[in-house]
Each structure stands twice: as C-alpha cells, then as structure tokens.
N, C-alpha and C positions, 0 to 999 in steps of 0.2 A: 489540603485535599487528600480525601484517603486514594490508594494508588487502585484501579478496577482491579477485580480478578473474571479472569475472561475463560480460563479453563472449565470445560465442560457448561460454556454458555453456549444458547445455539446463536450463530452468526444471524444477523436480525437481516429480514426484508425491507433494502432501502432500494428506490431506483435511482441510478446513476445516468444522467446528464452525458451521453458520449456524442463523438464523430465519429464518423463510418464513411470512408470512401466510398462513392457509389457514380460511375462513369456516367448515368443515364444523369444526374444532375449538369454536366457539359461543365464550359467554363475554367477557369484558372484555379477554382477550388471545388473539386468534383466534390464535395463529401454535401450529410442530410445529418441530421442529430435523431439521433437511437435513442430509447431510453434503456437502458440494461441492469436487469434486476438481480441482486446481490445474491438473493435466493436460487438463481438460475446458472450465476458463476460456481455455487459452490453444490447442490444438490449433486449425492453420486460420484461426488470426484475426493481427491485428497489434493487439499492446495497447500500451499505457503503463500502468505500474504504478508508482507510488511508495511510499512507505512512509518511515514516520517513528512519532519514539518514542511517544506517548500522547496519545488523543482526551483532549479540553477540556485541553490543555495550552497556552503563549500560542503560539508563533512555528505549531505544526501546527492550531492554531484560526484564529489572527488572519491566517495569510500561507498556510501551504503548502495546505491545501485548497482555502481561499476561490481560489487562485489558478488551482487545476487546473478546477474549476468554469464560474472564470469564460472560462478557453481553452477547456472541452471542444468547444465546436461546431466551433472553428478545429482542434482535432486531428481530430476526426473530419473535417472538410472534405481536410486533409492525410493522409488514409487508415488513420486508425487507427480501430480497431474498437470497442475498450471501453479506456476508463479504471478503473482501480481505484486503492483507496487503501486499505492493508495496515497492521493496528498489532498488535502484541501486548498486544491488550482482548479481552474474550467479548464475544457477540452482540450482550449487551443494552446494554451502553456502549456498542457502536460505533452500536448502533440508535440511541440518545439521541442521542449526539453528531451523527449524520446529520440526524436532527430538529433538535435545537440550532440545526444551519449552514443550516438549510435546504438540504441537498443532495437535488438533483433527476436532477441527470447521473452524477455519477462515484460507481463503485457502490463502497462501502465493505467490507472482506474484515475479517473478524474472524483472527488467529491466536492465540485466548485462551491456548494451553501453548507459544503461541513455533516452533510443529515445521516451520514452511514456512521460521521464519527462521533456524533454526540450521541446516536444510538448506540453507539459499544461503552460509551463512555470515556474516549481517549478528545475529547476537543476541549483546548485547552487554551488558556488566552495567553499573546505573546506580543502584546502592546508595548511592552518595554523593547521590543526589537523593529515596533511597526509591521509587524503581520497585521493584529488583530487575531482573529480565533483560527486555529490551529491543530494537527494533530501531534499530540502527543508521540515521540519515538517509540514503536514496536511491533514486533513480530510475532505471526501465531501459524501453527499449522492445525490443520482440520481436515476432519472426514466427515463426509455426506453434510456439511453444514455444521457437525460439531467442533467447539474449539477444543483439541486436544491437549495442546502444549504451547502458552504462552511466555513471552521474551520479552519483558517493560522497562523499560530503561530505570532508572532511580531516579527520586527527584520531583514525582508526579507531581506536577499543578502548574496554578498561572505565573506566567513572568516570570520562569525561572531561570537564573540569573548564567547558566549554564547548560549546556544540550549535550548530555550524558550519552553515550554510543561505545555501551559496553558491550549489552546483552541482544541486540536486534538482529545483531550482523550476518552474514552468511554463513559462517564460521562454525557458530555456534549452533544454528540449523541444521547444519551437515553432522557437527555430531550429534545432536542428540536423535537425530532420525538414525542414524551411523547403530546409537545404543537401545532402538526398539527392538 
C-alpha cells in the first residue's frame, strides 16, 4: 500500500456516532447519541487531531494519549484550538477508555464503522493482531478544515507486523507548531 498524503487535503465530511450526557434522559446512564459532523469539529478552528489504532491498547494507552494530554495547554498556548484523539471504537469504549486515562483535555472522537478513516485514507487491516479494520497511526494539524502538516507513521498498510510510533506523538507537534 502507498502510504496517503493528507497535507493540504480538506478534512472530508463524515458524521460521528457520539454520547452526550444529557440529565433530562434520567436513569443510571443519562447520555442520548449525537451525531457530530467532522466538518463542524473542524470549520474556523486550528485543531491537532491524532489518531491511532485501539483504546486500552499498550503504546495508544501508556504513550500516545497520556502524551497529547499532557502538551494540550502548551498547544493550545501555541494556538490550537481543540485537540482530539480519533480510534476506530464506538462511543462506549472510547467513553471508558477516556475515564480509564483520566482524560480531561483532549476530547476523544469515536469512529465505531471506521467511515472518517477510510475517508482520509488511513483504515487499515490488522487481522493479524485480531482488530480487524483499523486506523492507521497519525497525526495532522489543520486550519478551517485544511490539513496543514501531517505526522504518518512508516510502514503504511495491512497487518503490519509492527506499530511504528515515531512521528504521531506530541513531541513532534509541539515542535513543529514551535517552527511556524
């Protein structure tokens, strides 16, 4: 597989499958399912979005979160708007796993049927691990919708045989926002 190039692509119109707490539902699990459209996260704003393959998995548990997390106030200081952090899980895993990490900042995107990630091009099959379809490790930031600077791991395609987490990390966002 050739690896996508995302830079100066526009972030495509997919709806996202969310929960939303909502008190007026009552009950042990107040929330109602949203749908929230990708075009609407990112129109007008400067984000940083990553994404990587499966909450409570090790390296997107113990490293790539915890890490955007722990930059988010330093990106936002460096003018980004929202952080999100993109998996191919439904709501209710990604709600746990956010609980899990204690994530307070970077808001967590569910794509449970994968359709935001085979729209950019990053879903990628990982049968040899027992996913099934998947997203591919990477980061991009954007303005008003456009992909400025993208962060793709090596390696691109199915069942690969290792989960590269060089280029995604936070690390590497801070500086190159650091050198606009």
């Amino acid at each position: 597989m050739t690896q996508p190039i995302l830079e100066e692509k526009q972030v495509l119109n997919v709806v996202l499958k969310t929960r939303v707490r909502d008190e007026r539902v009552g009950g042990d699990n107040p929330y109602r399912w949203q749908d929230v459209s990708t075009g609407d996260l990112f129109v007008g704003k400067k984000v940083v979005l990553f994404a990587l393959p499966g909450a409570f998995t090790p390296t997107c548990s113990t490293t790539h979160l915890p890490e955007y997390e722990a930059a988010y106030d330093e990106l936002k200081a460096l003018g980004v708007d929202e952080v999100y952090c993109l998996s191919v899980n439904d709501a209710f895993v990604m709600f746990q796993w956010g609980k899990a990490q204690q994530v307070s900042k970077v808001k967590l995107l569910p794509d449970g049927s994968g359709d935001f990630t085979r729209a950019m091009g990053m879903l990628v099959k990982k049968d040899n691990l027992g996913f099934g379809e998947r997203s591919w490790r990477y980061s991009f930031y954007a303005e008003d919708g456009v992909i400025k600077k993208a962060f793709i791991e090596d390696g691109f395609g199915d069942n690969c045989p290792n989960d590269p987490f060089l280029v995604s990390d936070a690390a590497t966002m801070v500086a190159y926002l650091k050198s606009r």
